[in-house]
Each structure stands twice: as C-alpha cells, then as structure tokens.
C-alpha positions in Angstrom: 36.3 30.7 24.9 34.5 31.3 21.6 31.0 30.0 21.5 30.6 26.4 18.8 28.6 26.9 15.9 25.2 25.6 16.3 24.4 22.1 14.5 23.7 22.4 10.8 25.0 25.8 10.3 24.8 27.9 7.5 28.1 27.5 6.7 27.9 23.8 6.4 25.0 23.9 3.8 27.2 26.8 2.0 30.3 24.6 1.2 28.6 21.5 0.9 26.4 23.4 -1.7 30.0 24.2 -3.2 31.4 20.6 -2.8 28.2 19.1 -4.8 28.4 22.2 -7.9 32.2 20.9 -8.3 33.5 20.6 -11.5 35.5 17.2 -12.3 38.7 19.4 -13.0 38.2 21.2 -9.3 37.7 17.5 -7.8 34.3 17.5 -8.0 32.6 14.5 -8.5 29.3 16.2 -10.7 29.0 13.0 -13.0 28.6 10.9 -9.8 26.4 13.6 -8.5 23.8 12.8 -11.4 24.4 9.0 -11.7 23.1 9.1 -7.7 20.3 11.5 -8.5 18.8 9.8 -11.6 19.5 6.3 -9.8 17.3 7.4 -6.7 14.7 9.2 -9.0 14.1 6.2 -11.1 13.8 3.5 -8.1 11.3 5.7 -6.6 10.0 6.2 -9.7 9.1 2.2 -9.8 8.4 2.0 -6.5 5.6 4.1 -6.1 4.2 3.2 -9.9 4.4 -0.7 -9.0 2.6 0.6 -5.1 0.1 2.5 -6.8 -0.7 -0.7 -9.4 -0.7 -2.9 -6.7 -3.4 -0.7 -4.6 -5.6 -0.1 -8.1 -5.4 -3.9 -8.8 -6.7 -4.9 -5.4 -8.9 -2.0 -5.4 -10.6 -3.0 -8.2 -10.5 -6.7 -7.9 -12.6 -6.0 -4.7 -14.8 -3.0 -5.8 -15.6 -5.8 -8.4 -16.4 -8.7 -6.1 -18.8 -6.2 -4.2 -20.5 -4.4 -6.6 -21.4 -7.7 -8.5 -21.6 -10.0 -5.5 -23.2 -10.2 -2.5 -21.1 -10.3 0.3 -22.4 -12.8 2.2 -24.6 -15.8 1.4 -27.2 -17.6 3.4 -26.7 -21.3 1.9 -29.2 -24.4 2.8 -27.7 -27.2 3.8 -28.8 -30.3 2.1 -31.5 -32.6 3.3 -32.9 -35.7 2.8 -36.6 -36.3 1.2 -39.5 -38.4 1.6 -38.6 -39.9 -1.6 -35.2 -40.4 -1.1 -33.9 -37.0 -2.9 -31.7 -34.7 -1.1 -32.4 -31.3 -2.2 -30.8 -27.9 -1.5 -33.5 -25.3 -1.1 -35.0 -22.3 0.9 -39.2 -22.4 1.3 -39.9 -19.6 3.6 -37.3 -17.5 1.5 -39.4 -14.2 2.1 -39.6 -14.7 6.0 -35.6 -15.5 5.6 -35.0 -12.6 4.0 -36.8 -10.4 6.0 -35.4 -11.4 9.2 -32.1 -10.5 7.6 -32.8 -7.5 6.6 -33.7 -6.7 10.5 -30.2 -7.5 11.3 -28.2 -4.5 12.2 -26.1 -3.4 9.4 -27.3 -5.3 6.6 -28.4 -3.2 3.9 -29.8 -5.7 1.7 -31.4 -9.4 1.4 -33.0 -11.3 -1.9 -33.3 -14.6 -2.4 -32.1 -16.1 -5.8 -32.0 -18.8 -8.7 -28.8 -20.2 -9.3 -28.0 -23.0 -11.8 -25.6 -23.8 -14.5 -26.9 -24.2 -18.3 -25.8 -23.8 -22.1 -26.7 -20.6 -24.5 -27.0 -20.8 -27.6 -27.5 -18.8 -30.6 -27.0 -19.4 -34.3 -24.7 -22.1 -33.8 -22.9 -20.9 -31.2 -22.9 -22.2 -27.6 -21.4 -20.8 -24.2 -22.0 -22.1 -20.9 -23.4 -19.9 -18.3 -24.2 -19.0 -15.2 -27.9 -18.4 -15.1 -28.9 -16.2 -11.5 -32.6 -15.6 -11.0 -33.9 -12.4 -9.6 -36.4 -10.3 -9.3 -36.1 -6.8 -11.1 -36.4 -4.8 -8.1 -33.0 -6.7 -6.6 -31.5 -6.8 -10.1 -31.7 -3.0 -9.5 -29.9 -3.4 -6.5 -26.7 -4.5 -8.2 -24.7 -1.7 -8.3 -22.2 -2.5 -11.2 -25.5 -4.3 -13.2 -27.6 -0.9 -12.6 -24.6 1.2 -13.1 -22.1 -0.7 -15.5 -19.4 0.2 -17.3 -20.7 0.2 -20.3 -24.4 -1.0 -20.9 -26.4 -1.7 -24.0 -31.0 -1.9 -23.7 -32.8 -0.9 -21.1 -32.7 -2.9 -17.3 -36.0 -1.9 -16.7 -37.5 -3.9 -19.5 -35.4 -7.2 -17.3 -38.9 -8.4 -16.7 -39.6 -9.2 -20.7 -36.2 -11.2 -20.9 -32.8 -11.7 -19.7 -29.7 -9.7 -18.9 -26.4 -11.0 -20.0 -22.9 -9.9 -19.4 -20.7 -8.3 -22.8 -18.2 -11.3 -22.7 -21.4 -13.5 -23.1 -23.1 -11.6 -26.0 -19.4 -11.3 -27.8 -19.3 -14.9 -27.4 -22.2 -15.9 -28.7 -22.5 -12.9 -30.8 -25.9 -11.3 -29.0 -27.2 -7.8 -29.4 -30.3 -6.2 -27.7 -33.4 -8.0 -29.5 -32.1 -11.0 -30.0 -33.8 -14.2 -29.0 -31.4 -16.8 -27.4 -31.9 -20.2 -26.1 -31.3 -21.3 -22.7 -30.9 -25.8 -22.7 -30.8 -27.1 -19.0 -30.4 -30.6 -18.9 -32.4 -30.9 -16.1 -35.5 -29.9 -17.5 -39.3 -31.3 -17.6 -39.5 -34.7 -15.8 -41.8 -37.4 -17.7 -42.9 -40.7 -17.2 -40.2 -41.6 -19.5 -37.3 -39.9 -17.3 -36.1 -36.3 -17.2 -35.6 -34.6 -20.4 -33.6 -31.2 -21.5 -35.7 -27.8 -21.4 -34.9 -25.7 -23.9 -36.2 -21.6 -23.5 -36.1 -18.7 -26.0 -35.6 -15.5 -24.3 -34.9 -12.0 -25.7 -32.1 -10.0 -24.9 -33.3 -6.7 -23.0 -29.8 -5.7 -21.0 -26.2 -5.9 -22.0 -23.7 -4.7 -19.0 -20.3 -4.8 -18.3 -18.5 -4.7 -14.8 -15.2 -4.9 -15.8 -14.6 -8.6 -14.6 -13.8 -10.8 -16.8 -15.3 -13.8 -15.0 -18.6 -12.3 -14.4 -18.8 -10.4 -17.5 -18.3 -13.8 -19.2 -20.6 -16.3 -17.6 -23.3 -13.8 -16.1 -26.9 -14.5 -17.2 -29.8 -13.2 -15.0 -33.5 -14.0 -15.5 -36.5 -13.3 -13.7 -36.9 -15.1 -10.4 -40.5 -16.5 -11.0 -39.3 -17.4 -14.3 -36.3 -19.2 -13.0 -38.3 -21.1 -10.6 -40.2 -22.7 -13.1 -37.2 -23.3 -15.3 -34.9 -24.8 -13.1 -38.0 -26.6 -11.3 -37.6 -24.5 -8.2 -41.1 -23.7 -7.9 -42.0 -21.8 -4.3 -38.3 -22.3 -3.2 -34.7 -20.2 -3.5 -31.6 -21.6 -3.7 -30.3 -18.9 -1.2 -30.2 -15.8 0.1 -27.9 -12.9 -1.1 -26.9 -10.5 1.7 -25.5 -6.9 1.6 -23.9 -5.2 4.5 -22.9 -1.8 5.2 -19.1 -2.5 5.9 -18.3 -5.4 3.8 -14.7 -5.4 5.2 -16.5 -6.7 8.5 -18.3 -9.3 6.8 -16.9 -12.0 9.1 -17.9 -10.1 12.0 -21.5 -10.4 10.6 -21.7 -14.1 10.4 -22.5 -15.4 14.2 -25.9 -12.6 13.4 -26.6 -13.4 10.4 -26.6 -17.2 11.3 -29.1 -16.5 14.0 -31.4 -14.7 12.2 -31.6 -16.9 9.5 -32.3 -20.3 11.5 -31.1 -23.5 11.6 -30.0 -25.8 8.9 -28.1 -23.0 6.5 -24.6 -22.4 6.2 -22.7 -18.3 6.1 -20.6 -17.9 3.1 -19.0 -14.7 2.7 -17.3 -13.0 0.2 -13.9 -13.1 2.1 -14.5 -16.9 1.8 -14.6 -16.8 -2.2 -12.1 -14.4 -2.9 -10.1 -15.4 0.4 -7.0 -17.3 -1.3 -6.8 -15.5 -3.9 -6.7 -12.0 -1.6 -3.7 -13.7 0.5 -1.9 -14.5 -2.4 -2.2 -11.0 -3.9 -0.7 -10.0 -0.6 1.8 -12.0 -0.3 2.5 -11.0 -4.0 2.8 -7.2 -3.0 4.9 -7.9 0.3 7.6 -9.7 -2.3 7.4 -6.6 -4.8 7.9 -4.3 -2.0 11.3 -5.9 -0.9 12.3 -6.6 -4.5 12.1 -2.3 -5.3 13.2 -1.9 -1.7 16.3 -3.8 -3.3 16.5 -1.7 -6.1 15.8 1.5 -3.6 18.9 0.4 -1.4 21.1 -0.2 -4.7 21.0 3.2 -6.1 21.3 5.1 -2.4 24.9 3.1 -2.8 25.8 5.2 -5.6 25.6 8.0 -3.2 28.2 5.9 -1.3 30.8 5.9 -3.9 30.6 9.4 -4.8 31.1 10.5 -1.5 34.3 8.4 -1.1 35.4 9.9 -4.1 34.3 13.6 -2.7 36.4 12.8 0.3 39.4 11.2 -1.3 39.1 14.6 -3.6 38.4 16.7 -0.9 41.5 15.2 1.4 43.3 18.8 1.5 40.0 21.1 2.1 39.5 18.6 4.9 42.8 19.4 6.3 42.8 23.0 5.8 39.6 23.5 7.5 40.1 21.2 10.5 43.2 23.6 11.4 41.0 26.9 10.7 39.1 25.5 14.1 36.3 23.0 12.3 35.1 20.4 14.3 34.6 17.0 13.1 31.1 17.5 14.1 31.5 20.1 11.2 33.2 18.4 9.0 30.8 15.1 9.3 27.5 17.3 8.9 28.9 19.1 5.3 29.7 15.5 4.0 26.7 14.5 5.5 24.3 17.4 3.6 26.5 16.5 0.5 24.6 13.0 0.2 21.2 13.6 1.8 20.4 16.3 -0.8 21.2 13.8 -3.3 18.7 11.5 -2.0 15.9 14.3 -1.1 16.8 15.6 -4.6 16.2 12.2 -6.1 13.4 11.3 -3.9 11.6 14.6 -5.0 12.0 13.7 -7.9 10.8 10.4 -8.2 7.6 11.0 -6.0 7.0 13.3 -8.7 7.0 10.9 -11.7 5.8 8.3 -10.1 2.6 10.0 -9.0 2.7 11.5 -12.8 2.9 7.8 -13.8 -0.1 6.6 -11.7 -2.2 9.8 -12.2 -2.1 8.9 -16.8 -1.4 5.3 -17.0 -3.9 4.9 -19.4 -2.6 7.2 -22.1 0.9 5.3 -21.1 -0.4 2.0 -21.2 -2.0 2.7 -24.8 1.2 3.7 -25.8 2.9 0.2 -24.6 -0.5 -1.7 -26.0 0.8 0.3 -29.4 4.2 0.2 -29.2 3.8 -3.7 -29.0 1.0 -4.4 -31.3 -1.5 -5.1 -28.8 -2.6 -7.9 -26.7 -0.4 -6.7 -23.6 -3.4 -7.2 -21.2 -5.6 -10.2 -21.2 -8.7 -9.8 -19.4 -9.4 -13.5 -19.4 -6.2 -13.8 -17.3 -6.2 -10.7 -14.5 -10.0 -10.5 -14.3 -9.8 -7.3 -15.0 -11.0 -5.1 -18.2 -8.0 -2.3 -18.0 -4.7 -1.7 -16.1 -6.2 0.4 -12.6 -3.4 2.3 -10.6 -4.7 4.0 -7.6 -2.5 6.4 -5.3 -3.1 6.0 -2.0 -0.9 8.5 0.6 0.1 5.5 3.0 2.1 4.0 -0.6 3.5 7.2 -1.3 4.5 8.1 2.3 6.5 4.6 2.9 8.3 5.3 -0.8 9.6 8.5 0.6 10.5 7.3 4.2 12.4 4.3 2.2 14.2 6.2 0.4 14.9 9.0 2.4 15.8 6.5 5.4 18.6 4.8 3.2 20.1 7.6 1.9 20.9 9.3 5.4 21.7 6.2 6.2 23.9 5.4 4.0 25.8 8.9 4.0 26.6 8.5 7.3 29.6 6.1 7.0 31.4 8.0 4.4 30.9 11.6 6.3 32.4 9.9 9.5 35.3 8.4 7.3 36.1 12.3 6.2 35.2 13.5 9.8 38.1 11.3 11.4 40.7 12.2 9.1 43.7 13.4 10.4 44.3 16.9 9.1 48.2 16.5 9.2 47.8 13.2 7.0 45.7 15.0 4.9 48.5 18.1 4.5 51.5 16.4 4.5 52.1 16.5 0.9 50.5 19.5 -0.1 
C-alpha cells in the first residue's frame, strides 16, 4: 500500500502556486487575486497607522502630564481659624517635604505657590496660572528644564518669571519684557482688600507641547509668591515625584503616613483619570471598527476562491481520480487563500510601519494639501500629531489578519475538497 503524502507537500504549494498565477482566459481568477491582496494590504495598512496613533497620542498625553506635573500631590485640608477664616495651607512645609522624600521610591518633594491671577501687557490680558517655586525645583521639571523649544535663560528664574509660549503669544511677550501680574486678592487695608498689581520681567519662555500648560503656565519664585499671594511662611502643597508613576496609587497609603494628618493624596491618575478611560474606551471602539474593515476584505478572499473552485471544477475531478485525497485537495485551496492574506498582511505591516515611522512629512503634506489648520492644539492638548509603534500593536495587526484569513479560506477549500469528482467530470 503506497505510503500518503505528508501534510503540506510540495506538490500542494506547486499547483496552488499555479492556480493563483492563472490567467482569466485559463480560469484563473488573477483580478480577484489583487482585489484580495490590495484589500488586506490597505486594512492593515489602517490598522496599524490608527494602533500606532493611538499608542503616540496616549504616550504623549502622559509623557506630558509627568514631565510637567507632579504625580502626586499632598493637599491641606481646610481648617477653621481663630478669626473665623478657613484657610488651606502647609506651615511646616520643609519638615513635610522631607519626610516625603524618605519615603521609599519617591524621587522628589517641593512645596509650592499656587493661585489664579490676570497678565497683562500693553493692553492685552490672559488669565493664568501662577505656581511658585523655588529655582532649584523649577530645575527639577523635566519638560521646563528641557522643553521643546525654549527662549532666555532658566537660570536667571530668580530675577523674574517663567511663562509658557501659548502665554507670551497671547499676550505678545518676549524675553526682557516686563509684564504685570493683578491678583485681586492683594494688600489688605483698613479700608478692605484691594488688587496687587506686580511687574516682573520675562527671563524663561518654554514649551512642553501641551496646550493647556503651555497656555496658562506662569511660575515665579516661591519667596516671591508667598508674599504675593499673602502666603507668607506657608505652601499651598506639596508636589511629589515617584520613581514608577504608573504605581502612583500604590504610593498613596505611604505617602499619607508620612505626611500626617489633616492632608489629602491627589495623584495624577486622579486628574487625568476620566479622561485616560475615555481615551481607552476610544481605542477599544477603533480597534473593532478596523477589525470590521480587517474581516471585510479577508471576504474578498472568499469570493475568489469560490470562483477558483467553480473554475477549477474539472482539475478537481481529474486529480481526485489520479489518487488525491481531499485532505489534498482542501490543503492546495487552502494555500491558494492564506498566501493571499500573508501576501497582504506583509504588505500592509510594511506601510503601515512606513506610515508611523514619517508621519510628520505626511501629515505636512495633508496640513498643505488642505490649507492648514488640520490640527488644533487648543483641542487635542497636543502641539503635533505623535504616532508611536509599539510591537504588542503590530503583533495583534498581524495575528488579526492572519487569523481571518485562514479562517476564512477554510470553508471554501472544504467546499472544493468534498466535491464529487464524477459530478465534476460528467460533462467534460
């Protein structure tokens, strides 16, 4: 009894090779063949170009938070004065901040200013978000030391203030330039509390690359803030950096103890929480929608092989008498359609990754192409469209599409597998 060729034999491989070079007038299906192949190609194309926006986006939405932020806040919790005030404030902020900063895996603690005030400067007026601190912590920063772009010199912070770009291009501010600072909670008289207004020069320009930092931000020296904002010998809280701000909530029940009693743990997960969720749920939805799109061109491999098989009906025939098994017969069918979708896959991996690696020559060319304005800072936070490639995106792209298309092939290589060769030769 003659031995059965071995699974996958090269054989199979040689005449579905044949099967897929087919011209239209041999019963090929070729113009199918492409229509698959570009179909595939293109969805994995999206795919992995929406995948790798979606990781740059949140990369840089977050890399933004941190490097701007602290990640977690040590917030007083208000209390009730002599005199009938209740105040907000930290007194033995140096102690505070020290015992944080013996807290295993905190890198960092500082205590800041923090109020709300108007800028102004020939006319022009911006609110702002005024942060005192002293140069040493302003140093700290990183995207303040180390911006995107910068403009002066951050170690001269100590003559003046540091503003963000979308503040001076509001008001219209370059380095040297004196602008006034109006808190309406100024100097308190017999006659009631009246506005403070300060001059203070311009020494630092930065920008992060977030909108809503780069376009409130205003930091001034802590001793000078204190006697601004009438904070004098107290901090409004305690900034806090950790080593593995992923774990920030993991930090809080230490943090909490080393601080005392009578402050509250705000993290940066708690700011940026709702919005992270919703940028999560956002991607999950994109994912399924391409998945769709993914799913929709592997059917094009469908069709073509029904019309391979229908075509095919009498080489079916004539090899199941030569002694082909349908095991045979459902493998060559089988290799037809999954080297469409490898093909395709390839293919897409590779211009999507192309797509990701120069968006920004490709995005200046849509910003041309449509007279500019396509991305608004003010809207997405962010300065410039990120993409960042990351191998777990890539690797569920390729499994997608790769698992669809074998899946897929399968029915229609079963249909030609079970065909009845004397059907199939009855009127040839």
């Amino acid at each position: 009894m003659p031995t059965p060729p071995r699974p996958f034999a090269r054989f199979e491989f040689l005449i579905a090779w044949r099967y897929l070079r087919a011209k239209r007038a041999e019963g090929g299906v070729s113009v199918m063949t492409w229509i698959s192949f570009l179909g595939i190609m293109l969805a994995v194309m999206a795919l992995i170009a929406t995948l790798a926006v979606r990781s740059g986006f949140r990369h840089e939405f977050v890399g933004t938070i941190l490097g701007a932020n602290p990640h977690a806040s040590i917030i007083p919790m208000a209390r009730q004065l002599d005199n009938g005030r209740v105040e907000r404030a930290i007194s033995d902020y140096d102690a505070m901040a020290e015992r944080l900063r013996a807290v295993p895996s905190v890198t960092g603690a500082f205590p800041v200013i923090r109020g709300q005030v108007m800028a102004t400067f020939q006319g022009r007026n911006a609110g702002v978000e005024v942060l005192g601190i002293t140069p040493g912590d302003l140093a700290s920063v990183p995207l303040v030391a180390d911006p995107e772009i910068a403009y002066g010199d951050i170690a001269r912070f100590e003559e003046g203030i540091a503003i963000g770009i979308g503040v001076a291009h509001e008001l219209g501010l370059s380095v040297g330039d004196r602008v006034r600072l109006i808190s309406p909670d100024g100097a308190r008289t017999a006659f009631g509390t009246s506005p403070r207004i300060n001059a203070y020069e311009v020494v630092y320009i930065f920008q992060v690359g977030r909108y809503d930092i780069d376009r409130v931000r205003v930091y001034l020296p802590f001793a000078e803030a204190q006697s601004y904002f009438n904070r004098d010998g107290v901090a409004d809280e305690i900034e806090v950096s950790v080593e593995d701000p992923d774990e920030v909530l993991n930090m809080v029940i230490p943090l909490t103890r080393a601080a005392g009693s009578g402050v509250i743990v705000w993290t940066w997960r708690d700011n940026a929480g709702a919005f992270l969720r919703a940028l999560q749920m956002e991607d999950n939805v994109m994912f399924i929608i391409l998945s769709i799109l993914v799913l929709i061109a592997t059917m094009n491999i469908v069709s073509g092989l029904i019309m391979l098989v229908k075509n095919k009906s009498r080489d079916i025939g004539i090899l199941r008498t030569m002694g082909l098994s349908e095991g045979s017969i459902l493998r060559v069918f089988f290799i037809c359609g999954s080297s469409i979708g490898v093909a395709g896959t390839l293919a897409g991996v590779t211009l999507g990754c192309a797509f990701a690696i120069w968006i920004d020559p490709i995005f200046e060319f849509v910003n041309w192409i449509a007279g500019g304005g396509v991305w608004d800072p003010s809207v997405r936070f962010l300065s410039t469209l990120p993409a960042r490639l990351e191998f777990g995106d890539v690797m569920s792209a390729v499994s997608l599409s790769l698992g669809l298309s074998f899946i897929i092939t399968i029915f229609p290589a079963r249909r030609a597998a079970r065909m009845n060769p004397v059907e199939a030769l009855r009127y040839e």
